[in-house]
mmCIF file of the C-alpha atoms, coordinates in Angstrom:
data_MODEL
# 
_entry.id   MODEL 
# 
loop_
_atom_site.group_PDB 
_atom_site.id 
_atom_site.type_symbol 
_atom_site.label_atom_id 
_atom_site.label_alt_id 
_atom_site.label_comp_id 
_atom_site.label_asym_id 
_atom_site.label_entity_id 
_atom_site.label_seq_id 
_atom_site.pdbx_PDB_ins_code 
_atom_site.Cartn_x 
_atom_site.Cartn_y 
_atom_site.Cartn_z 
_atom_site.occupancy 
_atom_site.B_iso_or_equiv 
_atom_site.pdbx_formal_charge 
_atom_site.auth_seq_id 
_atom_site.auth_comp_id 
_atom_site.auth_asym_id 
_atom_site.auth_atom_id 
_atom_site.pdbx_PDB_model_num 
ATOM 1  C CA . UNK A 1 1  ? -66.446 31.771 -11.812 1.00 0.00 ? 1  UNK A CA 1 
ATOM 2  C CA . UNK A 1 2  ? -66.291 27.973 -12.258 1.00 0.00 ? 2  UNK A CA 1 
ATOM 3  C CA . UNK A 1 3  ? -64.682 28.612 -15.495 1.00 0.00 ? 3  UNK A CA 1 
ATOM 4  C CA . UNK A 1 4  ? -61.929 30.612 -13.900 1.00 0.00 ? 4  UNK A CA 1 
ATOM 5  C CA . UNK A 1 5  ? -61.494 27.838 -11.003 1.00 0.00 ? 5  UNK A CA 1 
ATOM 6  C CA . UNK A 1 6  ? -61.282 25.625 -13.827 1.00 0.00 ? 6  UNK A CA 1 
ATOM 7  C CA . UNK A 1 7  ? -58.478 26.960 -15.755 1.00 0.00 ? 7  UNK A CA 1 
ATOM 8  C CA . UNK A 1 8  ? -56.418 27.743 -12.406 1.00 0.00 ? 8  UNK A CA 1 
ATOM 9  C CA . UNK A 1 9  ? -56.397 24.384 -11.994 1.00 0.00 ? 9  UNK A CA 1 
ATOM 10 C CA . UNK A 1 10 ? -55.260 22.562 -15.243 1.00 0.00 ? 10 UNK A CA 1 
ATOM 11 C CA . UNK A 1 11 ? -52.318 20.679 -15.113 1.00 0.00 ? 11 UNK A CA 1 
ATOM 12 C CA . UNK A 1 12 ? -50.367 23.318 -16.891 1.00 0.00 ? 12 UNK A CA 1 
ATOM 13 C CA . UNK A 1 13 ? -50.801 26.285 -14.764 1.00 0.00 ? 13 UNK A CA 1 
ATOM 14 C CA . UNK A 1 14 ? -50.426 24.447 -11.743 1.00 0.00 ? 14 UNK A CA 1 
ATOM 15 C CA . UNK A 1 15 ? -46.823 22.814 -12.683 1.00 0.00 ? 15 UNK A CA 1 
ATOM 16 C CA . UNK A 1 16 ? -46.136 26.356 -13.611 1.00 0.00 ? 16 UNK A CA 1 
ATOM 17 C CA . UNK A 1 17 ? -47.343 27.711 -10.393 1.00 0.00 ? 17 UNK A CA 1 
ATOM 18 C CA . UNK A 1 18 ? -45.236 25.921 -8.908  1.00 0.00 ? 18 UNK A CA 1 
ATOM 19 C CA . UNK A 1 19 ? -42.148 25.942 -10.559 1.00 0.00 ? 19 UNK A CA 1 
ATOM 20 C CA . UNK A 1 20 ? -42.237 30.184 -10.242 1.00 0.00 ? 20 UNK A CA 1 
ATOM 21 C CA . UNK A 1 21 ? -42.926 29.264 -6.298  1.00 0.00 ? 21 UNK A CA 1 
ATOM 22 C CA . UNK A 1 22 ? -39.697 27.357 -6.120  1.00 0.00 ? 22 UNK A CA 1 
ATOM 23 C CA . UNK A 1 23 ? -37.731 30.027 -7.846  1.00 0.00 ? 23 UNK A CA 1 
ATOM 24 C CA . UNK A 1 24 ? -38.844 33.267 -6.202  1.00 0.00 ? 24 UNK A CA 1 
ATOM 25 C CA . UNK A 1 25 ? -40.040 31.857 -3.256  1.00 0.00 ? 25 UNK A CA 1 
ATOM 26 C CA . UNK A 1 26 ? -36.077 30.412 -2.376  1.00 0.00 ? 26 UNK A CA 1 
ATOM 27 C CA . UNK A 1 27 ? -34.994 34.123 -3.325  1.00 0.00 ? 27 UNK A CA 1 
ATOM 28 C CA . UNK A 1 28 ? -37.587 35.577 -0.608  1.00 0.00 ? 28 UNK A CA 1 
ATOM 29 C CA . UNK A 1 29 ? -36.275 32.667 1.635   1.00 0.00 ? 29 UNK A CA 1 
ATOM 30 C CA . UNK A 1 30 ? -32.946 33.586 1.179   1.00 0.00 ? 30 UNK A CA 1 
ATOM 31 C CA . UNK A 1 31 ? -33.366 37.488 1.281   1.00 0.00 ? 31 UNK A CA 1 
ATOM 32 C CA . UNK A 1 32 ? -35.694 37.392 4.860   1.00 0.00 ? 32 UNK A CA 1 
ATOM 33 C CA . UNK A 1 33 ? -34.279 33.988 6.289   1.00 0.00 ? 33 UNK A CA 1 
ATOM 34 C CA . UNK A 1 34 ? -31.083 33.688 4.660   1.00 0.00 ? 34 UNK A CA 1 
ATOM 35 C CA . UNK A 1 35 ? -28.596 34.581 7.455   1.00 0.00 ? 35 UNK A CA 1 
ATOM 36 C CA . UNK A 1 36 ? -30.628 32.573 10.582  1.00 0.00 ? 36 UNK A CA 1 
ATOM 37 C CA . UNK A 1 37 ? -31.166 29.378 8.766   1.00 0.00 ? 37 UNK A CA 1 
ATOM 38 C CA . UNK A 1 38 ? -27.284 29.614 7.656   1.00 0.00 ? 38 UNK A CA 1 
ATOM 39 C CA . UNK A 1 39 ? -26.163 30.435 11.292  1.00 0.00 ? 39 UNK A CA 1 
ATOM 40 C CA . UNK A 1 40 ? -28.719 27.932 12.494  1.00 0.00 ? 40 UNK A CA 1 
ATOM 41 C CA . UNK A 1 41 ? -31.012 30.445 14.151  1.00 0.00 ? 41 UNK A CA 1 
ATOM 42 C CA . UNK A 1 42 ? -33.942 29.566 12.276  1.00 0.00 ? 42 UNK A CA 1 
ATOM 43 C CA . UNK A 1 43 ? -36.725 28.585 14.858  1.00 0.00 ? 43 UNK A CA 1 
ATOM 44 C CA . UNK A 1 44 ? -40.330 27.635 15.057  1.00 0.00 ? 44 UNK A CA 1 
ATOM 45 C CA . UNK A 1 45 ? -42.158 30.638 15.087  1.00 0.00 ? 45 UNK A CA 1 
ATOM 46 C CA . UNK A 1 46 ? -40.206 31.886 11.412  1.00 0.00 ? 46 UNK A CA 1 
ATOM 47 C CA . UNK A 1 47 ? -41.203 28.159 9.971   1.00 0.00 ? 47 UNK A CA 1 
ATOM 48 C CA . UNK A 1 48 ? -44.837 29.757 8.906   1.00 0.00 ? 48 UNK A CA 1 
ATOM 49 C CA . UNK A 1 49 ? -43.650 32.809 7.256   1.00 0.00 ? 49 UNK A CA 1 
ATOM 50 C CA . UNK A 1 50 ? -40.896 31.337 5.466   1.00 0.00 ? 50 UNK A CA 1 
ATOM 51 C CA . UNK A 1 51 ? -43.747 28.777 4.298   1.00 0.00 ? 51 UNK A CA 1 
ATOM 52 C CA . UNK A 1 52 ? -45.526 32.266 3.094   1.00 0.00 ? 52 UNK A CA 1 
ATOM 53 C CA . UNK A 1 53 ? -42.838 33.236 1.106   1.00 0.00 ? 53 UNK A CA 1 
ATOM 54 C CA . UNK A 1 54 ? -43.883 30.086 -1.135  1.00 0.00 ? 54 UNK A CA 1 
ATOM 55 C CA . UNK A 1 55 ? -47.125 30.039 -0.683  1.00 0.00 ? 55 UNK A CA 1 
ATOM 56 C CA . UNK A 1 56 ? -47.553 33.535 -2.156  1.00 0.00 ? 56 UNK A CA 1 
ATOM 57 C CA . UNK A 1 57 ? -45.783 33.048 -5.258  1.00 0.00 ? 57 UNK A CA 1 
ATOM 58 C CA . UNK A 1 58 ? -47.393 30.186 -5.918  1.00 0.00 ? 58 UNK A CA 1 
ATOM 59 C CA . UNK A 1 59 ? -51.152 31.911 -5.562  1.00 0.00 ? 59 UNK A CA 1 
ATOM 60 C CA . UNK A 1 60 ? -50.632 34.716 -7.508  1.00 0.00 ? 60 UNK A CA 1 
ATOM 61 C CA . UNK A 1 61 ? -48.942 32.863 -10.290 1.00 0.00 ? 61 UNK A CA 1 
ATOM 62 C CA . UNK A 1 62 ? -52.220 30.808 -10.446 1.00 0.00 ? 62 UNK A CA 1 
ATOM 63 C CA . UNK A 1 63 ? -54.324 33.564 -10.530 1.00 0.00 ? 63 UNK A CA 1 
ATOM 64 C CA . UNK A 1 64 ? -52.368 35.697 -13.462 1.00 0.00 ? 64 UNK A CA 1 
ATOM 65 C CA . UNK A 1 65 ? -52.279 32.258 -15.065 1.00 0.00 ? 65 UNK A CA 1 
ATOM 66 C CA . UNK A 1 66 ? -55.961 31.607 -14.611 1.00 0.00 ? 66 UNK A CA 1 
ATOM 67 C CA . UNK A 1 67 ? -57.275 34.746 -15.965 1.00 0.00 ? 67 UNK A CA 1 
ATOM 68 C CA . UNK A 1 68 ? -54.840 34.844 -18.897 1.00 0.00 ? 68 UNK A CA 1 
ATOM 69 C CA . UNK A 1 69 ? -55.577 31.495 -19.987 1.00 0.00 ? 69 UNK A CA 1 
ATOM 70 C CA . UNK A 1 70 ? -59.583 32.373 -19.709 1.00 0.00 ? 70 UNK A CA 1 
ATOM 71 C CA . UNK A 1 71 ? -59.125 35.665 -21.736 1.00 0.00 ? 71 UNK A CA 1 
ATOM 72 C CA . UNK A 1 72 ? -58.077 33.114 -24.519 1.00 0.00 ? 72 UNK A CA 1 
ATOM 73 C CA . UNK A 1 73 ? -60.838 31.181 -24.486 1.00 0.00 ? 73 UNK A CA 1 
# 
């Protein structure tokens, strides 16, 4: 386990990580949020969920990347 932990956190996986968070989690953004941030609708109660929609990306990215890069050790 603290092999895994180790390789989710390498530099590597975690600019990676985050780089596929900005990308899909802007298209989830756009697709659930889109039309009340752009007509200025977008409140306080959507902020955590639109947070989410990065936030999810972002984990399973480092997981996938995790295990992959420990199957290759």
């Amino acid at each position: 386990m603290l092999d895994f932990l180790k390789s989710c956190f390498t530099k590597t996986v975690v600019l990676r990580s985050l780089y596929i968070s900005l990308i899909v989690g802007t298209l989830l953004f756009l697709v659930n949020y889109g039309n009340p941030f752009i007509e200025g609708n977008f409140n306080r109660e959507m902020v955590f969920p639109a947070f989410l929609n990065y936030l999810i990306p972002f984990s399973v990215s480092k997981v996938v990347s995790g295990l992959q890069k420990r199957e290759l050790n």
